[in-house]
C-alpha positions as CSV (number, residue, x, y, z in Angstrom):
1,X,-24.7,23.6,5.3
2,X,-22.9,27.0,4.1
3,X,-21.5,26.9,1.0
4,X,-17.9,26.9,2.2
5,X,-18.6,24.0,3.8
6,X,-20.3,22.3,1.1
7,X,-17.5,23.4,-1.2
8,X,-14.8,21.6,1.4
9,X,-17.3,18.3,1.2
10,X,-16.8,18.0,-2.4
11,X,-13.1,18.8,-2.5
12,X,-12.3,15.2,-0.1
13,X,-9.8,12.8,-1.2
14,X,-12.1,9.8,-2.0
15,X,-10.6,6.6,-0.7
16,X,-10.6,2.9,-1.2
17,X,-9.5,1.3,1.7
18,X,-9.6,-2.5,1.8
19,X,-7.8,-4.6,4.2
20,X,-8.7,-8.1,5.5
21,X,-8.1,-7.6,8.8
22,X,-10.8,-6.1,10.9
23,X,-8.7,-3.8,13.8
24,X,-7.3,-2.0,10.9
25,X,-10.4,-1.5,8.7
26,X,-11.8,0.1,12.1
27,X,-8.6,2.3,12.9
28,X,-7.4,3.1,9.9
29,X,-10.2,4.7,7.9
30,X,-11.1,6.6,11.0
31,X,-7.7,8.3,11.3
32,X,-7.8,9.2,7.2
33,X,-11.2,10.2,7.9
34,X,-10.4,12.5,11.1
35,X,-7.4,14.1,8.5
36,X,-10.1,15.4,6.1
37,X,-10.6,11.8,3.7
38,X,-14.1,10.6,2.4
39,X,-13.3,6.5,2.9
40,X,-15.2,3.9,1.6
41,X,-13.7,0.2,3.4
42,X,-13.9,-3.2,1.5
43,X,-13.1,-6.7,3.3
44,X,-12.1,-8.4,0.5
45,X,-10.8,-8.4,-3.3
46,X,-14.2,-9.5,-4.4
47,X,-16.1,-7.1,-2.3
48,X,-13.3,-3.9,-3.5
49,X,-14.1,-4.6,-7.0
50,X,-18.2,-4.5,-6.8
51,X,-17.3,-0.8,-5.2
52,X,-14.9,0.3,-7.9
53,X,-17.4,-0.2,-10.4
54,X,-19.6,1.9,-8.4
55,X,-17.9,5.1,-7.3
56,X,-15.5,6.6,-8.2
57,X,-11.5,7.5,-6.5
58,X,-9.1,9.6,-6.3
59,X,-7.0,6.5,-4.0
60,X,-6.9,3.2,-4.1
61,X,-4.4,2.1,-0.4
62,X,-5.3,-1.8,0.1
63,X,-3.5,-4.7,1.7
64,X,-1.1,-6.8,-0.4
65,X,-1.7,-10.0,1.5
66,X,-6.0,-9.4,1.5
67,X,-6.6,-13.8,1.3
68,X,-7.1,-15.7,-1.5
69,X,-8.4,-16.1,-3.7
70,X,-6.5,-13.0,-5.6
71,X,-4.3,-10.0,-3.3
72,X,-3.8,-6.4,-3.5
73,X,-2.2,-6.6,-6.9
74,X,-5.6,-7.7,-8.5
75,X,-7.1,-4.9,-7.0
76,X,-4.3,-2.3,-8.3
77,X,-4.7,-3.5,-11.7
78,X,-8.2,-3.6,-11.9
79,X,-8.2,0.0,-10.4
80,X,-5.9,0.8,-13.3
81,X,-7.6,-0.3,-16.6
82,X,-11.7,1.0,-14.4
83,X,-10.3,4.2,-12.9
84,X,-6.9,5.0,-14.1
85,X,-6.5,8.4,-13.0
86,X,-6.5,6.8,-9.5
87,X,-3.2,7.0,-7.4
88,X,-2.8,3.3,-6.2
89,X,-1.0,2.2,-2.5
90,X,0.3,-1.4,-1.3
91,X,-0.2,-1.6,2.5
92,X,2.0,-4.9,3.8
93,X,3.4,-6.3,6.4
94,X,5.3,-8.5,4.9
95,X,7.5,-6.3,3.0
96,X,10.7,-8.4,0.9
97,X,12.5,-7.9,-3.2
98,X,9.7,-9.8,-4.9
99,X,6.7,-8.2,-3.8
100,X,8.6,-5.1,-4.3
101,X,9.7,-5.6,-7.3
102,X,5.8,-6.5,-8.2
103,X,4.4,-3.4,-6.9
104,X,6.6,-1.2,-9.5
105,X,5.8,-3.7,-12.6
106,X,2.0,-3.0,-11.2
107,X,3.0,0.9,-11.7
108,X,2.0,0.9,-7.7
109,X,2.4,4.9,-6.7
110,X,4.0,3.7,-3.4
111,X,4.5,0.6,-1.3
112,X,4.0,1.2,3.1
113,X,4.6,-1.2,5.3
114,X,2.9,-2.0,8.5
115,X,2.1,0.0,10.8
116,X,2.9,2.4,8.5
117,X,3.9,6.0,9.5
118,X,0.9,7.9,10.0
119,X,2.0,11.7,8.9
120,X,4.2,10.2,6.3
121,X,1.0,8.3,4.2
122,X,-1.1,11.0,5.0
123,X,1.5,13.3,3.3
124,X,1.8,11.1,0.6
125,X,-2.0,10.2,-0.3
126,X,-2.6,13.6,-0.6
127,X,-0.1,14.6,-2.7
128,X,-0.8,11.6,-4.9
129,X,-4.4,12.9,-5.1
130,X,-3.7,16.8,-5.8
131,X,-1.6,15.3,-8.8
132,X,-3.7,12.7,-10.5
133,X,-1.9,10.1,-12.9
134,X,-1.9,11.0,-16.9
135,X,-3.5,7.5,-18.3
136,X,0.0,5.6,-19.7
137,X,2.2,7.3,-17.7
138,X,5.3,5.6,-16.2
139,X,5.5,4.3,-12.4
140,X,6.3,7.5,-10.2
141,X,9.0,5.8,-8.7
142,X,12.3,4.5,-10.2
143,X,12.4,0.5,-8.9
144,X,15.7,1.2,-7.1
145,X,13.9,4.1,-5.0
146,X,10.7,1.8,-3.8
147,X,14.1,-1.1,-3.0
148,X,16.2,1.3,-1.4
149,X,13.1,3.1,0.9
150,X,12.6,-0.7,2.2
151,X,15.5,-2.2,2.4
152,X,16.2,-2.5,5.6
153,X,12.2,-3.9,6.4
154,X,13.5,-6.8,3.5
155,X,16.8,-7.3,4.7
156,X,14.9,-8.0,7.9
157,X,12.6,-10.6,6.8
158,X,14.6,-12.5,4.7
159,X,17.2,-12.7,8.0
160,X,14.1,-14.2,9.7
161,X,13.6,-16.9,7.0
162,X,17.4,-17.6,7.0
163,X,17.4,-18.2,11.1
164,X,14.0,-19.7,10.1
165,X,15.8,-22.4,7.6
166,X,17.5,-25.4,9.6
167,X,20.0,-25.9,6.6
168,X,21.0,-22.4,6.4
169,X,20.9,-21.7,10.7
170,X,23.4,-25.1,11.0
171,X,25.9,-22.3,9.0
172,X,28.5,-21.6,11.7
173,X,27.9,-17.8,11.7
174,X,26.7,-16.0,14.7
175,X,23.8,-14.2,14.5
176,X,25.4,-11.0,15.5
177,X,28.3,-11.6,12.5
178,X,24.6,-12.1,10.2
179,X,23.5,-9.1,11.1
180,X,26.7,-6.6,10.8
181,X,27.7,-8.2,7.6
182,X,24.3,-6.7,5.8
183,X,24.3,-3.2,7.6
């Protein structure tokens, strides 16, 4: 190994990826990996938490919804207080306001949702990682900003619970008069 290569080696965004599901633990990391990211992959909350007392990151990018008996938040904090230089990540497909509004109280750097945009976290984790969080400082992002980037994926989803709800979907309001009147 030359040394330019050895020196490229050790200059690799280390990343925590964890994610219950098992076609995007396989796709996922190898795409990051393919982009020039060391991954490591956990399963689960329990299993993400033996590894970052381990090694050490530079990113933490996990599933919000990872199974009980704790979620991505768990593993955000506990990133924070073991390795809080770390730039954290949400991953969900279930984006709506509360979880939202959780990520920022959790100082989360960003919130994606699924599938995410491939370029766009790529961008993003390494940017987070060239600029590594001062311990105390403030979320990156103002709670109106993470909102307003997802809006429309939350406005979605809480359309589908409403057509979901029989209460609310015996409202006589068309769905097309539903949707216009929140665009």
């Amino acid at each position: 190994m030359t040394k330019e290569s050895q020196d490229l080696q050790s200059a690799k965004t280390r990343v925590l990826f964890v994610d219950d599901e098992k076609g995007i633990r396989l796709t996922l990391p190898a795409i990051l990996e393919q982009q020039g990211f060391e991954v490591a992959v956990a399963a689960s909350v329990t299993e993400a938490l033996e590894i970052i007392g381990h090694r050490e990151f530079d990113v933490l990018l996990t599933d919000l919804n990872i199974g009980s008996p704790a979620d991505g938040f768990i593993l955000v904090s506990a990133m924070r207080r073991i390795q809080p230089t770390a730039a954290t990540f949400i991953l969900t497909g279930y984006p709506d306001f509360q979880t939202a509004l959780e990520a920022i109280r959790k100082q989360v750097d960003d919130y994606f949702t699924k599938p995410a945009d491939i370029p766009t976290l790529v961008a993003t984790l390494r940017e987070k990682a060239r600029h590594p969080r001062v311990c105390g400082q403030a979320p990156c992002k103002q709670a109106w900003h993470v909102i307003l980037e997802n809006s429309n994926d939350i406005i979605q989803r809480w359309l589908e619970e409403v057509d979901a709800d029989r209460r609310l979907s015996a409202v006589p309001i068309s769905k097309e008069d539903r949707k216009t009147s929140w665009s």
